[in-house]
C-alpha positions in Angstrom: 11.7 56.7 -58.5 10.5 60.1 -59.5 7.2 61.9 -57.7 4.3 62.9 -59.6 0.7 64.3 -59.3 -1.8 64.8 -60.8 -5.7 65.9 -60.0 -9.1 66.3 -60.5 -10.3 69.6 -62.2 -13.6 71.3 -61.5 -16.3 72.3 -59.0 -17.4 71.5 -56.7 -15.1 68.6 -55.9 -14.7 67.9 -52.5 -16.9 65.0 -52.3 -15.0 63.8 -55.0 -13.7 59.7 -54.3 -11.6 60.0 -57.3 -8.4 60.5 -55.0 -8.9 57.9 -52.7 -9.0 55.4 -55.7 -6.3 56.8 -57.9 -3.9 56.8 -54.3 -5.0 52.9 -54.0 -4.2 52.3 -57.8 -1.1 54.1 -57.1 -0.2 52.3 -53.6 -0.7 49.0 -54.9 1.8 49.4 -58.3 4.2 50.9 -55.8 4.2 54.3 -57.5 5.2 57.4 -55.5 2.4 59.1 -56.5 -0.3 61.4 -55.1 -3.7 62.9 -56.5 -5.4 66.0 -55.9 -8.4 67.8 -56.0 -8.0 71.0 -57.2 -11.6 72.9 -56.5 -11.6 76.0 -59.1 -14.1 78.5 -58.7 -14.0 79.9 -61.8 -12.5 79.5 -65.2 -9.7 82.0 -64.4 -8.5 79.9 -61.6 -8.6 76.8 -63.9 -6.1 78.7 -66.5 -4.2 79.4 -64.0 -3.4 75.5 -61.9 -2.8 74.6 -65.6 -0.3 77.0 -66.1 1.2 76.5 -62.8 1.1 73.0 -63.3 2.8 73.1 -66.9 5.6 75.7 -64.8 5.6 72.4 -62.4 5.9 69.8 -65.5 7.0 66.7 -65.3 6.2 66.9 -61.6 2.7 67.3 -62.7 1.2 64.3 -64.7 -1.9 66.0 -66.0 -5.9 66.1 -65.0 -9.3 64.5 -64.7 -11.4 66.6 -65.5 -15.4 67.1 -64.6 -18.3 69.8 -64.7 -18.1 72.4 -65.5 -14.9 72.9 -67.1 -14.5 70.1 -69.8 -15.0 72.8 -72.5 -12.7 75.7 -70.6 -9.6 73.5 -70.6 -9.1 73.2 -74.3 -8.2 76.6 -74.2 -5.1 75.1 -72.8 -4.6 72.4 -74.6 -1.5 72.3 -77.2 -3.2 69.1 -78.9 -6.6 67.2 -78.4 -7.6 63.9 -79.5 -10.7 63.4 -82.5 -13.3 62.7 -79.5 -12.4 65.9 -77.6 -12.3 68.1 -81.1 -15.5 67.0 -81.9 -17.4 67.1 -78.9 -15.8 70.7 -77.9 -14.6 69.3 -74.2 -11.7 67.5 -72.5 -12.3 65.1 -69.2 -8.6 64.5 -68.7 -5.2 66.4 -70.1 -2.2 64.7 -70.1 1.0 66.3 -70.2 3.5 64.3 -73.2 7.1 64.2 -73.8 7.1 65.1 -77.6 10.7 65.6 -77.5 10.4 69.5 -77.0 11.4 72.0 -74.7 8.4 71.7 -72.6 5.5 68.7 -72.7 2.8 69.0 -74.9 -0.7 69.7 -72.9 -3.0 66.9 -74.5 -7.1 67.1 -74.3 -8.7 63.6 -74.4 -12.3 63.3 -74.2 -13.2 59.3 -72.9 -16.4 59.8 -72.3 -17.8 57.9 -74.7 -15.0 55.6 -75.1 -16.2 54.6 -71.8 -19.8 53.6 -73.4 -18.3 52.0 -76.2 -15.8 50.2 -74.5 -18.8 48.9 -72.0 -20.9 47.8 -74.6 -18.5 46.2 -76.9 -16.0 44.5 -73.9 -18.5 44.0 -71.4 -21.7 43.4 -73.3 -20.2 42.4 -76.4 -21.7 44.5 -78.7 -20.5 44.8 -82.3 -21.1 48.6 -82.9 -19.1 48.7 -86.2 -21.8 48.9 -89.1 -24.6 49.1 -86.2 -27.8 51.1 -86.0 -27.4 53.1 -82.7 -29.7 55.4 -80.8 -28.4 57.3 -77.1 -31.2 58.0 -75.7 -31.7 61.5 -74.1 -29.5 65.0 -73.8 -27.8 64.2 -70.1 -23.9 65.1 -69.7 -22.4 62.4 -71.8 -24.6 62.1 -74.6 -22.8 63.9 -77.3 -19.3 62.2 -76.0 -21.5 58.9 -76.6 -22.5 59.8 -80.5 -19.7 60.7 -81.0 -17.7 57.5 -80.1 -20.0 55.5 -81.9 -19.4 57.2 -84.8 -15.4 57.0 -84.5 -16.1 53.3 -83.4 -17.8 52.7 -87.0 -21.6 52.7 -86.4 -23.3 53.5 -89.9 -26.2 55.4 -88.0 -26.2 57.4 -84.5 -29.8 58.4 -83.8 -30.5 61.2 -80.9 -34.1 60.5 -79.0 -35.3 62.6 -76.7 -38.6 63.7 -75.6 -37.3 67.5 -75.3 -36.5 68.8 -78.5 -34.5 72.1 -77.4 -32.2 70.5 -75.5 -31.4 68.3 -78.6 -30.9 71.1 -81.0 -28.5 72.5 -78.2 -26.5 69.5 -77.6 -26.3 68.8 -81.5 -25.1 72.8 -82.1 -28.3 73.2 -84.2 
């Protein structure tokens, strides 16, 4: 069995839990794993784990990613799924065997996937053909129009009681 890592991206993220459940995950499906937090100051330190890391690949699995550097990692990217295209950030890269040289650095943005797949799985919302309207600006917001849209909604509405910060998230 082959060791891998991978990590958690941003800043700060030392009170991050994410480790101790991904080593759990890992420990109990007998993977020789581990999972890091790499704390990056600034976005020259984040270009330069990932290029380390791709150096490193297929040791290194890829990232989680989290404020404030979902938007500075696409720069890296080599691909990125519809959700991260659209919404101009990444919250994990994964590094893929395309059958190159080297792996292929893929941005995924799951975000909103998250919301969908709550409301639809868990609540069992039908979103496809639905009227839908997120409600305030906050951190996941666009990730969450934007899922509903790619999940088939035929209307994503935006309210908020702050205008500005609307326009801003919607690039207006």
């Amino acid at each position: 069995m082959t060791s891998s890592k991978a990590g958690v991206i941003g800043y700060p993220v030392d009170h991050s839990l994410s480790p101790l459940i991904h080593r759990t995950v890992y420990a109990a499906n007998h993977l020789d794993w581990s999972y890091e937090r790499c704390s990056c100051r600034d976005a020259d330190a984040v270009t330069a784990l990932i290029a380390e890391a791709r150096d490193e690949a297929p040791e290194w699995l890829g990232f989680n990613v989290t404020m404030p550097y979902k938007r500075t990692v696409l720069a890296s990217a080599d691909e990125m799924d519809a959700s991260a295209a659209m919404v101009g950030g990444a919250n994990v890269l994964c590094f893929e065997d395309r059958g190159g040289e080297r792996a292929a650095l893929v941005g995924y943005n799951t975000d909103g996937y998250g919301v969908v797949s709550a409301l639809e799985a868990g609540g069992g919302c039908r979103l496809k053909d639905s009227r839908i309207a997120v409600c305030g600006t906050g951190a996941t917001a666009l990730s969450a129009l934007v899922s509903f849209l790619l999940a088939g909604a035929s209307e994503v509405v935006l309210a908020t009681r702050a205008p500005e910060p609307a326009r801003q998230l919607l690039g207006q």
